[in-house]
C-alpha positions as CSV (number, residue, x, y, z in Angstrom):
1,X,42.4,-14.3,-54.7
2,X,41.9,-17.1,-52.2
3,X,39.3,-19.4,-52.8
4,X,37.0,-18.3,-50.3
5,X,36.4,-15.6,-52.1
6,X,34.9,-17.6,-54.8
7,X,33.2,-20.4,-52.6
8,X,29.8,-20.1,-51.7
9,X,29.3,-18.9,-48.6
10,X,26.9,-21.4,-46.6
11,X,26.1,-19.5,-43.1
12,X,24.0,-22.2,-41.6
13,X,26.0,-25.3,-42.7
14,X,29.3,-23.9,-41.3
15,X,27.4,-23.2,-37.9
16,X,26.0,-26.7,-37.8
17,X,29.1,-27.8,-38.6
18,X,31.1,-26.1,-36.1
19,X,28.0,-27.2,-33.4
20,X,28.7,-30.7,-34.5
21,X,32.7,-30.5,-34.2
22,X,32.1,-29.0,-30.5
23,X,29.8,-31.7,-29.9
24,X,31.9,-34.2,-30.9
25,X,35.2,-32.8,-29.4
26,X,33.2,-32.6,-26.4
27,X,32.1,-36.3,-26.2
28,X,35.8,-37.6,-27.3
29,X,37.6,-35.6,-25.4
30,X,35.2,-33.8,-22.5
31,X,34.2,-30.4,-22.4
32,X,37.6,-28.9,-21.5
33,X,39.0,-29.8,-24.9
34,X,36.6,-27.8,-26.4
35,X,38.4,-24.5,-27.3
36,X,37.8,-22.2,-30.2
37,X,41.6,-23.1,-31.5
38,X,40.5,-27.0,-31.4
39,X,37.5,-26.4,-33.1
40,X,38.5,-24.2,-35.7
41,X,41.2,-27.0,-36.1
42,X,39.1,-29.8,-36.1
43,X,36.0,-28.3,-38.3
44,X,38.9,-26.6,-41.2
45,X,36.8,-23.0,-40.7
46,X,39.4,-20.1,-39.7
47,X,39.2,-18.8,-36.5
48,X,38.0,-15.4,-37.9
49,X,34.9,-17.9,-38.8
50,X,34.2,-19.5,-35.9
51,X,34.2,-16.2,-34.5
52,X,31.7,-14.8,-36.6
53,X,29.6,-17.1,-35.7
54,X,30.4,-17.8,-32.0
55,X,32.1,-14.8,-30.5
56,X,33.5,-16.6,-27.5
57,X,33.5,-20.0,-26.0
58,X,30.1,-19.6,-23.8
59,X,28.2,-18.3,-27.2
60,X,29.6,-21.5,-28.6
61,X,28.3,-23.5,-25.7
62,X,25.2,-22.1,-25.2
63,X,24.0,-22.9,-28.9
64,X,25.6,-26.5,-28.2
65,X,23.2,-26.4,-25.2
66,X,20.1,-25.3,-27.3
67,X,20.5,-27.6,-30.1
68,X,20.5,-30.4,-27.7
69,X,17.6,-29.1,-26.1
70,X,15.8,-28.7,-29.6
71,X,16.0,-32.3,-30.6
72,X,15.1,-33.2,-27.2
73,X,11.8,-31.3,-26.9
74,X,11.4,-32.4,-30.8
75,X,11.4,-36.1,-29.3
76,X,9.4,-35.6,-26.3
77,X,6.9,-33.7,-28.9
78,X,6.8,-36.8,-30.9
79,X,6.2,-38.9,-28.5
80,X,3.2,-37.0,-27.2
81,X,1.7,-36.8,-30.7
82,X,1.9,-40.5,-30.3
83,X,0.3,-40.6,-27.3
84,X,-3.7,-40.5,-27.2
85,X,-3.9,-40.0,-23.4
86,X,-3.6,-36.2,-22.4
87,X,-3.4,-37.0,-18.8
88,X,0.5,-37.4,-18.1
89,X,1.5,-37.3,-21.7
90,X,4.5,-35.2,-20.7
91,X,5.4,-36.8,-18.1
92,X,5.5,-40.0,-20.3
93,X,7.1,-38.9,-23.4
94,X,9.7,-37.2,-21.0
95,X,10.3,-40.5,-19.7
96,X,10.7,-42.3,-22.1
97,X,12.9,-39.8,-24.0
98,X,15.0,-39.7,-21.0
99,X,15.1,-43.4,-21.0
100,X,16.2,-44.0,-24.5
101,X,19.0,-42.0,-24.7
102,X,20.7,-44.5,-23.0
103,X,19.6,-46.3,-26.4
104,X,21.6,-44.0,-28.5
105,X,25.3,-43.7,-27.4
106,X,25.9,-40.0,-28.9
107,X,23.2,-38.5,-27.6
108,X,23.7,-39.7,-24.2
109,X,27.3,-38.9,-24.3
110,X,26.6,-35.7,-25.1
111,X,24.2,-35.1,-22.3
112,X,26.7,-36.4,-20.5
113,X,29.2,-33.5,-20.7
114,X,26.6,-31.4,-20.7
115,X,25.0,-32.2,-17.5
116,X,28.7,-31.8,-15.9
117,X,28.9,-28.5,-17.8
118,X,25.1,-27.4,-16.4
119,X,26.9,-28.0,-12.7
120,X,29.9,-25.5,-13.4
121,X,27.7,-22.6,-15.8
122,X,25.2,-20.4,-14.0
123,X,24.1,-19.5,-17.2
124,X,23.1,-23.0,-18.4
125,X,21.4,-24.1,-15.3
126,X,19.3,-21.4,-15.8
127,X,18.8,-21.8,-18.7
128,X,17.6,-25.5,-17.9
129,X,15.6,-24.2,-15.2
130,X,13.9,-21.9,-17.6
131,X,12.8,-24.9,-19.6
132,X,11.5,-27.3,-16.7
133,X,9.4,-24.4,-15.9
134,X,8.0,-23.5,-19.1
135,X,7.4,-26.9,-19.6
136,X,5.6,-27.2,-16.2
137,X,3.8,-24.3,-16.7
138,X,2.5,-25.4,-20.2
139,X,1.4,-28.9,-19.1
140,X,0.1,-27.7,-16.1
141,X,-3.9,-29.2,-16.7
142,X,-2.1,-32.5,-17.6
143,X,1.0,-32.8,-15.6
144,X,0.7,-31.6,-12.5
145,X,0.2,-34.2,-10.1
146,X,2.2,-35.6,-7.7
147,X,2.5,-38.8,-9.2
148,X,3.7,-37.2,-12.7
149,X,6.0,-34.9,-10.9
150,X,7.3,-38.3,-9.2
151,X,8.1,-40.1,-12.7
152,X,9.6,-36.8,-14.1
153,X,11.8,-37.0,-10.9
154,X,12.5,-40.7,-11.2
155,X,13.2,-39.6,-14.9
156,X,16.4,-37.2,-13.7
157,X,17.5,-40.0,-11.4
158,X,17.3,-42.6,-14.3
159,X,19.1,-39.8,-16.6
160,X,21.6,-39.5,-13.9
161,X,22.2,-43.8,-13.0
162,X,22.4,-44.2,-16.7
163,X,25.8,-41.1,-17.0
164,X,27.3,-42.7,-14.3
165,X,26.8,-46.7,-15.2
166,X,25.8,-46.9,-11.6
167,X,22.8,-49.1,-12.3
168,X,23.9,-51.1,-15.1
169,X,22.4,-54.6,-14.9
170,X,19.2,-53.6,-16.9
171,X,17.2,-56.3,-15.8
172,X,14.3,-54.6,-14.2
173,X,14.4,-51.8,-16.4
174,X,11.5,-52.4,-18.6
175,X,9.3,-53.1,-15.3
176,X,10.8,-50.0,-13.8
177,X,9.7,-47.8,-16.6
178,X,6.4,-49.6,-17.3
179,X,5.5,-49.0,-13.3
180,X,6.3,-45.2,-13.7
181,X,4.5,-45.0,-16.7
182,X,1.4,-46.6,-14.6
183,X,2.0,-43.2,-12.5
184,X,0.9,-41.3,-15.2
185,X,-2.7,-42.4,-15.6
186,X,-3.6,-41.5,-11.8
């Protein structure tokens, strides 16, 4: 009898694995490197696993997609529990989450292939659609003006600048983001 047999079988730690090998595959190597062969590969689970718990490549993908949107709403949540203003909070957690991902390399990397993979799937744009609206429909006493729709705007083109390295000198940054954040309280 193979060992499997006798391990203990760990459902949820062998999908966050295989979610953090995609992840990582996909920030090494770009999202077209991210087959179920290379995963099952990289993460030691058989094939039959993986499949089990992601029956194709797009299942795969779209739970890569709604992990990173989990810890990203968990940091924009924490950052409005922080903040004592209501008006604008989400615009200014949004923000600032935006803007610090930038601070963390892996994260922003893997937004990065994301984002490219939001251009080429249907399915995920929609799926990010679905969240800027629920979002803007839940904030809507708070976050609706112009100006806040203006920073979370700003916020995608910063999100943007910062995946390409377009506007890399940084110096004016921290005015950039305080003046947007000024946006808010109007």
């Amino acid at each position: 009898m193979s060992l499997a047999h006798h391990r203990r079988k760990q459902p949820l730690v062998v999908r966050q694995q295989l979610l953090d090998v995609a992840a990582r595959l996909t920030m090494e190597q770009g999202m077209s490197a991210v087959t179920l062969d290379a995963i099952s590969g990289a993460s030691g689970v058989s094939k039959g696993g993986l499949l089990h718990h992601f029956p194709t490549k797009n299942a795969l993908l779209d739970a890569l997609f709604e992990s990173l949107l989990d810890r990203f709403d968990a940091d924009i949540n924490e950052r409005m529990r922080e903040d004592a203003l209501p008006h604008g909070r989400f615009s200014r957690a949004y923000l600032h989450a935006v803007a610090n991902l930038k601070e963390n390399p892996d994260e922003s990397a893997h937004w990065a292939q994301i984002t490219v993979a939001l251009l080429a799937e249907p399915r995920l744009r929609q799926r990010w659609r679905a969240w800027v609206q629920e979002r803007t429909e839940e904030y809507v006493g708070t976050d609706s003006s112009v100006e806040a729709q203006i920073v979370r705007f700003a916020a995608d083109g910063l999100w943007l600048a910062d995946m390409l390295g377009s506007h890399d000198d940084g110096s004016d940054r921290p005015a950039l983001i305080a003046r947007l954040v000024e946006l808010t309280n109007k």
